[in-house]
C-alpha positions in Angstrom: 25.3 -15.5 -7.4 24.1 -18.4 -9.6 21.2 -18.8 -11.4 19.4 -21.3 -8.9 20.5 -18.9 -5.9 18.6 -15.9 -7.7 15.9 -17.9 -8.7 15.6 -19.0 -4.9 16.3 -15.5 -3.8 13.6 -14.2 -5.6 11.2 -16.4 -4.4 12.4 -15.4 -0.5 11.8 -12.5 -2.1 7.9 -13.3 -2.6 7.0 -14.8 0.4 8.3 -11.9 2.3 5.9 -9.4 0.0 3.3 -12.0 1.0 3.8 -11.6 4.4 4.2 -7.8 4.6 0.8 -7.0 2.7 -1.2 -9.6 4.5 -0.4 -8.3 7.5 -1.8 -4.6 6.7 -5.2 -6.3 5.6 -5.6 -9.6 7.7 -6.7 -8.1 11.0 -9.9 -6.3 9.5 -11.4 -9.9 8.8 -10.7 -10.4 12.4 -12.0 -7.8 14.5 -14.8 -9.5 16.1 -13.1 -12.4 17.7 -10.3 -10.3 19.1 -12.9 -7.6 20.6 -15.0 -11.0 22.2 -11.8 -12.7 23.8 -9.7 -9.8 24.8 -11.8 -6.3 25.7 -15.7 -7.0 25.3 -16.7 -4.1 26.6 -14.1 -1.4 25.5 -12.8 -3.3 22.9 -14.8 -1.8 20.0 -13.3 1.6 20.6 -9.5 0.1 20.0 -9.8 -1.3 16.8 -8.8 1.4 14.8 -5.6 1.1 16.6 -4.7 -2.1 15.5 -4.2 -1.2 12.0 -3.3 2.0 12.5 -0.6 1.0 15.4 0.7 -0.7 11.8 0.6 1.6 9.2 2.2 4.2 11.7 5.1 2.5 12.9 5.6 1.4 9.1 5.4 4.4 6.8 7.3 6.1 9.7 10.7 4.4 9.1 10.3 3.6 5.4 12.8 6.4 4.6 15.3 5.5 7.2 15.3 2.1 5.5 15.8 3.5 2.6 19.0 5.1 3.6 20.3 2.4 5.3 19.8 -0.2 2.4 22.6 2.2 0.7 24.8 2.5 3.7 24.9 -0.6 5.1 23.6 -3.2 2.6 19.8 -4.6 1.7 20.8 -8.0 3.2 21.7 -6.8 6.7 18.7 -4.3 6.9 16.0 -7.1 5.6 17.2 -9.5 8.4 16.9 -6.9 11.1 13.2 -6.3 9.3 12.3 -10.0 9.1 13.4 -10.6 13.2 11.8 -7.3 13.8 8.5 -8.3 12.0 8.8 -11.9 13.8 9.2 -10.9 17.2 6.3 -8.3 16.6 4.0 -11.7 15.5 5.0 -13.7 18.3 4.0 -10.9 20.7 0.9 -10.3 19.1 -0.4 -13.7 19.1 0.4 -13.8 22.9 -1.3 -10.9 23.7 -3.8 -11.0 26.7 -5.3 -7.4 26.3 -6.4 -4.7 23.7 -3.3 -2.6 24.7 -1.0 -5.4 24.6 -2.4 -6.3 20.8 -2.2 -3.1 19.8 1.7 -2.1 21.4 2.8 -5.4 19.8 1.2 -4.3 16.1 3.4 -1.3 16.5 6.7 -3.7 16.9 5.4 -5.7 13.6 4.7 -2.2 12.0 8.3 -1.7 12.6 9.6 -4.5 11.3 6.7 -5.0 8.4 7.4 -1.1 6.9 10.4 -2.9 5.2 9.4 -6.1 4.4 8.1 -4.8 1.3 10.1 -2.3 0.7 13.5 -3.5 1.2 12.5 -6.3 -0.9 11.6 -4.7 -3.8 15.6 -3.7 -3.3 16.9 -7.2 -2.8 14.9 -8.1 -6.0 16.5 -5.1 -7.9 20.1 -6.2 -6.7 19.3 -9.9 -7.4 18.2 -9.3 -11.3 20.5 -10.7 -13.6 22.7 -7.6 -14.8 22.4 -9.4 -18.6 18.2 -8.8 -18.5 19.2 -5.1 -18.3 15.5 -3.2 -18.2 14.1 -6.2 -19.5 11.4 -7.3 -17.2 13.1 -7.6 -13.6 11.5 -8.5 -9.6 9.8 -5.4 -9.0 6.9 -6.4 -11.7 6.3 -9.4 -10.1 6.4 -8.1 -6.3 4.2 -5.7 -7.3 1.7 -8.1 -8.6 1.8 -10.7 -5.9 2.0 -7.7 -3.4 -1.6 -6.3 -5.0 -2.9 -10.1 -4.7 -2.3 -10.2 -1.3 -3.8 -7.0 -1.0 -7.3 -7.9 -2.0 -6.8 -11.5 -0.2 -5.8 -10.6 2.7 -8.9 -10.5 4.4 -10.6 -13.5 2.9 -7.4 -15.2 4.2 -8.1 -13.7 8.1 -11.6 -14.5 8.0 -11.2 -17.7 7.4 -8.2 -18.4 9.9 -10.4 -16.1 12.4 -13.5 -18.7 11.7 -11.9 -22.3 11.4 -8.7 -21.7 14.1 -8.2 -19.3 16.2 -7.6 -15.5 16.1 -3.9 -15.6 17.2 -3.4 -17.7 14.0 -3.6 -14.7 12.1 0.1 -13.4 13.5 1.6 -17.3 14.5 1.1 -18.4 10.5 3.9 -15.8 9.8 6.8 -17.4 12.1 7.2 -20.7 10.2 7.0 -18.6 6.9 9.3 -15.9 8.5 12.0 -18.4 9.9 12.3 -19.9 6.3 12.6 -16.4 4.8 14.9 -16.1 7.7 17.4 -18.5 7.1 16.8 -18.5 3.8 18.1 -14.9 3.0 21.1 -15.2 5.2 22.6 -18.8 3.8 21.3 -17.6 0.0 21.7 -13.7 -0.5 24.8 -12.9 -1.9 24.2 -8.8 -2.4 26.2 -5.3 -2.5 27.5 -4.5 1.0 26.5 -0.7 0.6 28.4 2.3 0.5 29.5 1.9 4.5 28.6 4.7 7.4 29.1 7.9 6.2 27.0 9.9 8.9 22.9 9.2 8.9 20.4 12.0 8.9 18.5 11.2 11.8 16.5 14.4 12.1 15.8 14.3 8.6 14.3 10.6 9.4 13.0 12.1 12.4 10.9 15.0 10.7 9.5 12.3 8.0 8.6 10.3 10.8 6.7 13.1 12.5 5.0 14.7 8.9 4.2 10.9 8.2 2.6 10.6 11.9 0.5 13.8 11.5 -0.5 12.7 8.4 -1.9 9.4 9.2 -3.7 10.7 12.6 -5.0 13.7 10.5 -7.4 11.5 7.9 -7.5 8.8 11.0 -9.4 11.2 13.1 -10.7 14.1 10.1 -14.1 13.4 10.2 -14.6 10.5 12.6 -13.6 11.0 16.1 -12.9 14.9 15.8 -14.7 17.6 13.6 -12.7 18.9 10.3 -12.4 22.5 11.8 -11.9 21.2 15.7 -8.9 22.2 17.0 -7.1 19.0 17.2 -7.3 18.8 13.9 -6.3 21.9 12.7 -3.2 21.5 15.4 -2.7 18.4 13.7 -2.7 19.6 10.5 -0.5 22.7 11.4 1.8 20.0 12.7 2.0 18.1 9.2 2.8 21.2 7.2 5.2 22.2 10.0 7.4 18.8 10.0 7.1 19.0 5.7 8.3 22.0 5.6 11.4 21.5 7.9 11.9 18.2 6.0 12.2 19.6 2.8 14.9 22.4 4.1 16.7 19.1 6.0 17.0 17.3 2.8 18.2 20.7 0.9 20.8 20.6 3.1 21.6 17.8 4.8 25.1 16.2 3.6 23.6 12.4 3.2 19.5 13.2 3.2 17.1 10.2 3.3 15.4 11.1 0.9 17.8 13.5 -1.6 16.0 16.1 -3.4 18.7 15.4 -6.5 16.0 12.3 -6.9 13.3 14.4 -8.1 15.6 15.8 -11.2 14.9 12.5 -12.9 11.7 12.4 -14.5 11.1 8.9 -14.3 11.2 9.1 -10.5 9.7 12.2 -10.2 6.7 11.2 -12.2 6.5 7.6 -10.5 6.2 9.0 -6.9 3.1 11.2 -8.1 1.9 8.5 -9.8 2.2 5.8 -7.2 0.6 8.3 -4.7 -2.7 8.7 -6.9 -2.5 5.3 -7.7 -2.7 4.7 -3.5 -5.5 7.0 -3.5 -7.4 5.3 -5.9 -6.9 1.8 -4.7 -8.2 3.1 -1.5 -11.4 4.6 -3.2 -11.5 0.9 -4.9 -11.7 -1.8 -1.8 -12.5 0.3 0.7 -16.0 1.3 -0.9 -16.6 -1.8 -3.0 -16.9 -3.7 0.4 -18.8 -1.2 2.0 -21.6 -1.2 -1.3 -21.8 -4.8 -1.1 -22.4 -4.9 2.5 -24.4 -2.4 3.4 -26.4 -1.9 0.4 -26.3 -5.3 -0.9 -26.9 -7.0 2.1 -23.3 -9.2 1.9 -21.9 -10.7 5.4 -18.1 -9.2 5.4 -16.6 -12.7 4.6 -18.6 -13.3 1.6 -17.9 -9.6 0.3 -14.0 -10.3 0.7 -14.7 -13.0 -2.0 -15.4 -10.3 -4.6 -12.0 -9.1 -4.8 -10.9 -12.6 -5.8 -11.7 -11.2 -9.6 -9.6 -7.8 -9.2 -6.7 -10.6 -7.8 -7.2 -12.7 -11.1 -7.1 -9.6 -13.3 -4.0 -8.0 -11.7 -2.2 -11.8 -11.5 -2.8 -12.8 -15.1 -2.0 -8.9 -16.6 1.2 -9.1 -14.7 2.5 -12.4 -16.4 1.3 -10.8 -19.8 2.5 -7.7 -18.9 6.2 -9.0 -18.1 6.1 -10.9 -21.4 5.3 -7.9 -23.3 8.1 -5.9 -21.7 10.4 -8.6 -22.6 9.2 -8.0 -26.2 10.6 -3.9 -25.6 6.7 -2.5 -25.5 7.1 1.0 -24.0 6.4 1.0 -20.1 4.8 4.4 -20.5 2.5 3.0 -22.7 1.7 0.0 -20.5 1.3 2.7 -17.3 -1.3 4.4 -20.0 -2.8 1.5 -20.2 -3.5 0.7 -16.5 -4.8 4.0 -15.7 -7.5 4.3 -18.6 -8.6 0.2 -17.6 -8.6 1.5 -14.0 -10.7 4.6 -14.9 -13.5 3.0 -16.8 -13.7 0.3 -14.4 -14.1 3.2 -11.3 -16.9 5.2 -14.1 -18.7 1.8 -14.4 -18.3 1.2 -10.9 -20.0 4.5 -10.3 -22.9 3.5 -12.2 -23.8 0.8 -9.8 -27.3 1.2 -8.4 -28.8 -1.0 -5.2 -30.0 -3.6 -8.0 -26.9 -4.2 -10.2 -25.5 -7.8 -10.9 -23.5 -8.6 -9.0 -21.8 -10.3 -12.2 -21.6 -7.0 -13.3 -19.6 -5.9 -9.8 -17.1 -8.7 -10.5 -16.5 -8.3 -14.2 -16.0 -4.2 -13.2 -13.9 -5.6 -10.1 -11.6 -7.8 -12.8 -11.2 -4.7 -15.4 -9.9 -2.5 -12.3 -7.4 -5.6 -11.5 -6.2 -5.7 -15.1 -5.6 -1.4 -14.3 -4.0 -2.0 -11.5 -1.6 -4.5 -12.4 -0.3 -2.7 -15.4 0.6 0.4 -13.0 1.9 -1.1 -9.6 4.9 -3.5 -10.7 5.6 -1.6 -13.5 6.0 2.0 -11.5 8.3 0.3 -8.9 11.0 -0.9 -12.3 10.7 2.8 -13.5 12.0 4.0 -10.7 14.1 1.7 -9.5 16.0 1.6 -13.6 15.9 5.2 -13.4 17.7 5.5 -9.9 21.4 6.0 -9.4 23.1 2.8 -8.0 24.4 4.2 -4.7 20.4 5.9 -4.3 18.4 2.8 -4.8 17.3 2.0 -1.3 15.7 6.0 -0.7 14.3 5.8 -4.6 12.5 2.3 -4.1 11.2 3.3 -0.3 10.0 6.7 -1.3 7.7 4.6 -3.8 6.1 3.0 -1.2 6.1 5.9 0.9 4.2 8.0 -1.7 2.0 5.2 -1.8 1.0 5.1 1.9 0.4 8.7 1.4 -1.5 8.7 -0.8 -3.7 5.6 0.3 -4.1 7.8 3.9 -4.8 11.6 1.7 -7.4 8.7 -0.1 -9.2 7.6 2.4 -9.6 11.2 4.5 -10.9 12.7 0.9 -13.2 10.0 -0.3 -14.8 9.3 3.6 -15.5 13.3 3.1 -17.2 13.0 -0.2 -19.3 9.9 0.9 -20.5 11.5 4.2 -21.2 15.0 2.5 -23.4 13.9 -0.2 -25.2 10.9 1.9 -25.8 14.3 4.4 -27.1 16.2 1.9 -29.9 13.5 1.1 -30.3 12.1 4.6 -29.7 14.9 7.3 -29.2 13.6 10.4 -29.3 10.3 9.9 -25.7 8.8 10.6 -24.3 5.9 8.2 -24.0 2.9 10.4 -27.8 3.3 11.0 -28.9 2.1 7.6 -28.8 -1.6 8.2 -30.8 -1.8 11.4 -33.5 0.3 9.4 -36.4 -0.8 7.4 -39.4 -0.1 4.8 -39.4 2.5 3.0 -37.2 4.4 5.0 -34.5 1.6 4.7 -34.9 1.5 1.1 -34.7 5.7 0.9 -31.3 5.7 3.4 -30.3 2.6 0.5 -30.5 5.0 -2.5 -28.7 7.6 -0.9 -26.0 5.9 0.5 -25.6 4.4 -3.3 -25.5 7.4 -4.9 -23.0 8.5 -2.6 -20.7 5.7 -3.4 -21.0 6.3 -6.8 -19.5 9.5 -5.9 -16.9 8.4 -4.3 -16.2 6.1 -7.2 -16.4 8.7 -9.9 -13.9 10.7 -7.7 -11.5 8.3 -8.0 -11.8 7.5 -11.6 -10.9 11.4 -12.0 -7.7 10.3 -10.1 -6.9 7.7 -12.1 -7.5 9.3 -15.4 -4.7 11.9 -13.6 -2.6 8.7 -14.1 -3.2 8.3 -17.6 -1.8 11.8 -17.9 1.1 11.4 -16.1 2.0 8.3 -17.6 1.8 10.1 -21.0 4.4 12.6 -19.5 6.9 10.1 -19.6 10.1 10.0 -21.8 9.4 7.9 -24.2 13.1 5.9 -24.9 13.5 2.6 -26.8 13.3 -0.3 -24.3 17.2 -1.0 -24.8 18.1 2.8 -24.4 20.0 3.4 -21.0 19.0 6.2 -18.5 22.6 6.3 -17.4 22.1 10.4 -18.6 19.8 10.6 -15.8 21.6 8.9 -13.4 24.4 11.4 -14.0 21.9 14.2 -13.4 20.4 12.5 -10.2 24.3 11.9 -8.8 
């Protein structure tokens, strides 16, 4: 390919990781419109299911996509994703009931599970072979994928308030279609290794350990006690499908996910990294928006504004970031990096009381972006430099498989910790009923839910600082050093 076409490639490349991490975040902005025109009076009791319909249907399949990226080509398996992810947004904005909405998220799940992922391989195939481990796509994808993260839902409130609802899933055809066409005239990529025999029950048991998994911290907690007996089925049935798995890839002949992979320390270290790093991104937005609006008083659009600093901070680090790779700075020392910013922005975080500026929040909120962008781009080139050539579909996915993981492990552990310790100073008052209280009692139910966030945000700094150690395990190799010993072992 020539230089324009990989320049243009790579920015194909962008606007699909736009699309694909807007889509996990967009609907939350949107929740009250969609209840109002489609279910008023059941409709509450659905939401859930339209982001997890989503997150389902697309950690599910991330490591068959994997696998077929190396069988069959990256080009061929991001088209089917794009039309996939299309037809699953055109369905969705059509849709005249809860059910509907929610069957159609699980066709855009499909389809969105590897928009990002089989990107992040395109982007890999489309670096020029001369840069070597010199900077590289997956840097940049990761930075304008955590962007999109945090504006995701200022971007659906404000198409929820000034449109329409459905304008949340029709905005993605005209910039699908361009991706669309764009990938099939431009892309000019490896055909793959061709069919040699797909481990479908391999695919099949990650589906159904990835499914138990998300139901597991879904439900944990909310809808069903920790020790009911869904649960505990639920979680007999994760351990169950993990286990067969694991024995599937140990002897499958062509596993989706080959435990050779795990040889390599680079990839072994980036999977456990990138799931804490999921975990304590979760522990991050989730909670900062939930401070600000129930203990700050913030309406939900206006909180989605404060992640607009963590954006800036992981934007700006990643240019810097890429320059001082360029330069040969060790990545394990930028990973380092990232995890002791994120952790002292989580312990300041965790200092906040129901009076702290809110300058303060922001300033916290921009030290956690500049974390968070020195570890997501950068774990996602590790991996992908460290993978063998013929395995970099199944190394790249399991990244963002870990990461969904981990995000899901996140959000079950920290929702435990806050509703223990707000228990423990407020028994039997339930969480939701602190705004509609007031007085004293209000500003009692205030402090404890504070403190309890504060918790929650000193547990994740302790996974971040886990980060910092795990980025120190790292080989440390001069920037111009191969890892073609490692490939060798991984083959």
């Amino acid at each position: 390919m020539t230089e324009p076409q990989r320049k243009l490639g790579m920015l194909l490349c962008l606007i699909t990781i736009i699309l694909a991490v807007l889509d996990m975040n967009i609907v939350s902005a949107a929740t009250v419109p969609i209840v109002r025109d489609l279910d008023p009076v059941h409709g509450v009791d659905r939401l859930p299911w339209l982001v997890s319909a989503f997150a389902l249907a697309a950690t599910a399949l991330l490591p068959l996509y994997g696998k077929l990226c190396d069988l069959h080509g990256a080009k061929r398996v991001l088209l089917a994703a794009v039309g996939t992810f299309l037809l699953g947004s055109a369905l969705c904005g059509a849709a005249q009931s809860m059910e509907q909405l929610i069957a159609f998220r699980a066709v855009q799940g499909i389809g969105g599970g590897g928009l990002m992922s089989v990107t992040m391989v395109v982007m890999a195939q489309l670096k020029d072979p001369e840069e070597g481990k010199k900077g590289g796509g997956g840097g940049a994808g990761g930075i304008v994928g955590g962007a999109g993260m945090a504006l995701g839902p200022l971007i659906g409130a404000l198409l929820a308030d000034h449109l329409d609802w459905r304008w949340i899933f029709y905005v993605n055809l005209p910039l699908g279609l361009l991706v669309l066409v764009g990938a099939a005239v431009l892309l000019k990529l490896p055909q793959g290794a061709g069919s040699r025999g797909l481990d479908f029950l391999g695919a099949t048991l990650a589906a159904a350990f990835a499914t138990a998994l998300l139901l597991l911290t879904e439900w944990g907690g909310e809808d069903y006690a920790w020790t009911s007996p869904q649960i505990l089925a639920l979680a007999a049935a994760a351990l169950a499908a993990l286990v067969l798995f694991v024995w599937r890839q140990a002897t499958a002949a062509e596993p989706v996910l080959p435990l050779s992979l795990f040889r390599v320390p680079e990839i072994r270290i980036g999977f456990a990294v990138q799931g804490l790093v999921g975990m304590g991104l979760m522990g991050a937005i989730m909670y900062v928006m939930l401070y600000l609006q129930v203990a700050r008083g913030v309406a939900a659009t206006s909180a989605s504004l404060y992640l607009i600093p963590m954006a800036i901070g992981m934007t700006v680090i990643g240019i810097v970031v890429n320059r001082l790779t360029v330069r040969g700075v060790q990545t394990r020392t930028l990973l380092a990096a990232g995890g002791a910013c994120a952790t002292v922005a989580l312990l300041l975080l965790g200092l906040s009381g129901p009076a702290t500026s809110l300058w303060l929040v922001r300033a916290e909120l921009v030290l956690l972006g500049v974390g968070l962008g020195q570890l997501i781009g950068q774990l996602i080139s590790v991996v992908q430099d460290a993978a063998p050539a013929h395995q970099l579909g199944v190394a790249t996915t399991g990244i963002r498989f870990f990461q969904t993981l981990g995000s899901a492990l996140g959000a079950a552990l920290f929702g435990t910790v806050l509703a223990r310790v707000f228990e423990a100073d407020e028994p039997g008052t339930p969480l939701g009923a602190v705004g509609r209280m007031t007085g004293a009692a209000r500003e009692h139910a205030v402090q404890s839910f504070v403190g309890a966030v504060d918790v929650v945000f000193l547990s994740a700094a302790g996974v971040m600082a886990l980060v910092l150690l795990l980025a120190l395990r790292l080989p440390r190799r001069p920037a111009e050093e191969p890892v073609a010993e490692q490939r060798v072992l991984a083959a």
